[in-house]
Steps between C-alpha positions, in 0.01 A plus 500: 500500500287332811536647806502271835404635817616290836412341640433255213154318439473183348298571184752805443766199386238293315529734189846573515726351218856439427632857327238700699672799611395644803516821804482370847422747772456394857638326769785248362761327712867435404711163593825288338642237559599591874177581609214306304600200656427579837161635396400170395621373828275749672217346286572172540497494878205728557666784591514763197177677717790659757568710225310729317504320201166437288646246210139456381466718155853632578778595240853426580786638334848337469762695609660698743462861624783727529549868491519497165176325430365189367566278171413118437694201614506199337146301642718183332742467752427147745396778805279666333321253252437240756330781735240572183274153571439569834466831538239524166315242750477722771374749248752720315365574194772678311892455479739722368848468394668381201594179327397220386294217750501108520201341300436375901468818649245670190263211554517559844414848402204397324399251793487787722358775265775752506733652270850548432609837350845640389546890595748649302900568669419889501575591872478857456140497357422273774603726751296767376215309535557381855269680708613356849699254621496276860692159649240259601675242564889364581612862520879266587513450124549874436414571117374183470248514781132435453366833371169658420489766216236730420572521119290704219489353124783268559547370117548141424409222247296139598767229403285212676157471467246173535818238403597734226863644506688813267763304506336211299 
C-alpha cells in the first residue's frame, strides 16, 4: 500500500503504476458533473484565484457530498471526462471516481503527469475517514458544490497511469 499525502508532488506520480493501491490523506476536493465545469471556466478566464482553490498538486474526488457521505461517480460521464484535460493542466494530479476513460482523456493524463484512480463504492468507510468537510465554491449547487475534504487513508486503486489504463 503507498500512501499519498496532498498536496501531491510531481515525482510522487512518476512511480505510480496501474494496480497500485493506495491511502490518500489530505486536502482533496469533490466535483460532478454540475460543478467541474464551471471550475474550468474559472481557470480558463483567470479567475479560479477568487477562490481559495490551489489546483496545483491537488486531488479531486468525483462525487457529491451529502449527509450520508461520499461514494464515486462515474468520471466517464461527458461533464466530468471533458473537465479531466484541463484541469490536470492546471495541475490536479489525482482523480477519483469510477469507470472506465476515453483512450483521449488517459493520454491527456499522461501529457499532464497525473493519475486517474478508482476508489471503491463503500460510502460508509468513506465517511469514517472524512475528517472535515467545507463548500468552496458554488455553494447554489447544494451537494454538488465545490468542496474541500480533509480525509485520512482514503483507499483507492491507480487505473490510469503514464498512457496505461486497467481497463486495457
Amino acid at each position: 500500500m503507498i500512501e499519498l499525502l496532498t498536496p501531491v508532488a510531481d515525482n510522487s506520480i512518476d512511480w505510480l503504476s496501474v494496480g497500485d493501491m493506495i491511502f490518500i490523506s489530505g486536502n482533496i476536493y469533490t466535483g460532478r458533473d454540475a460543478v467541474l465545469p464551471k471550475i474550468v471556466s474559472l481557470v480558463q478566464s483567470g479567475k479560479i484565484d477568487e477562490y481559495d482553490i490551489q489546483l496545483q498538486g491537488a486531488v479531486i474526488f468525483h462525487t457529491a457530498v451529502s449527509p450520508a457521505g461520499v461514494g464515486p461517480t462515474s468520471s466517464n460521464k461527458f461533464e466530468i471526462e471533458s473537465t479531466i484535460p484541463a484541469l490536470s493542466k492546471a495541475g490536479v494530479k489525482l482523480h477519483l471516481g469510477k469507470g472506465a476513460l476515453r483512450k483521449e482523456t488517459v493520454e491527456a493524463l499522461k501529457q499532464y503527469n497525473s493519475v486517474y484512480a478508482v476508489i471503491p463504492p463503500v460510502t460508509a468507510l468513506l465517511k469514517s475517514k472524512t475528517l472535515q468537510q467545507k463548500v468552496v465554491a458554488f455553494p447554489e449547487e447544494g451537494m454538488e458544490a465545490f468542496h474541500i475534504l480533509e480525509v485520512k487513508e482514503y483507499p483507492a486503486i491507480i487505473a490510469v497511469a503514464h498512457g496505461k489504463s486497467i481497463y486495457e
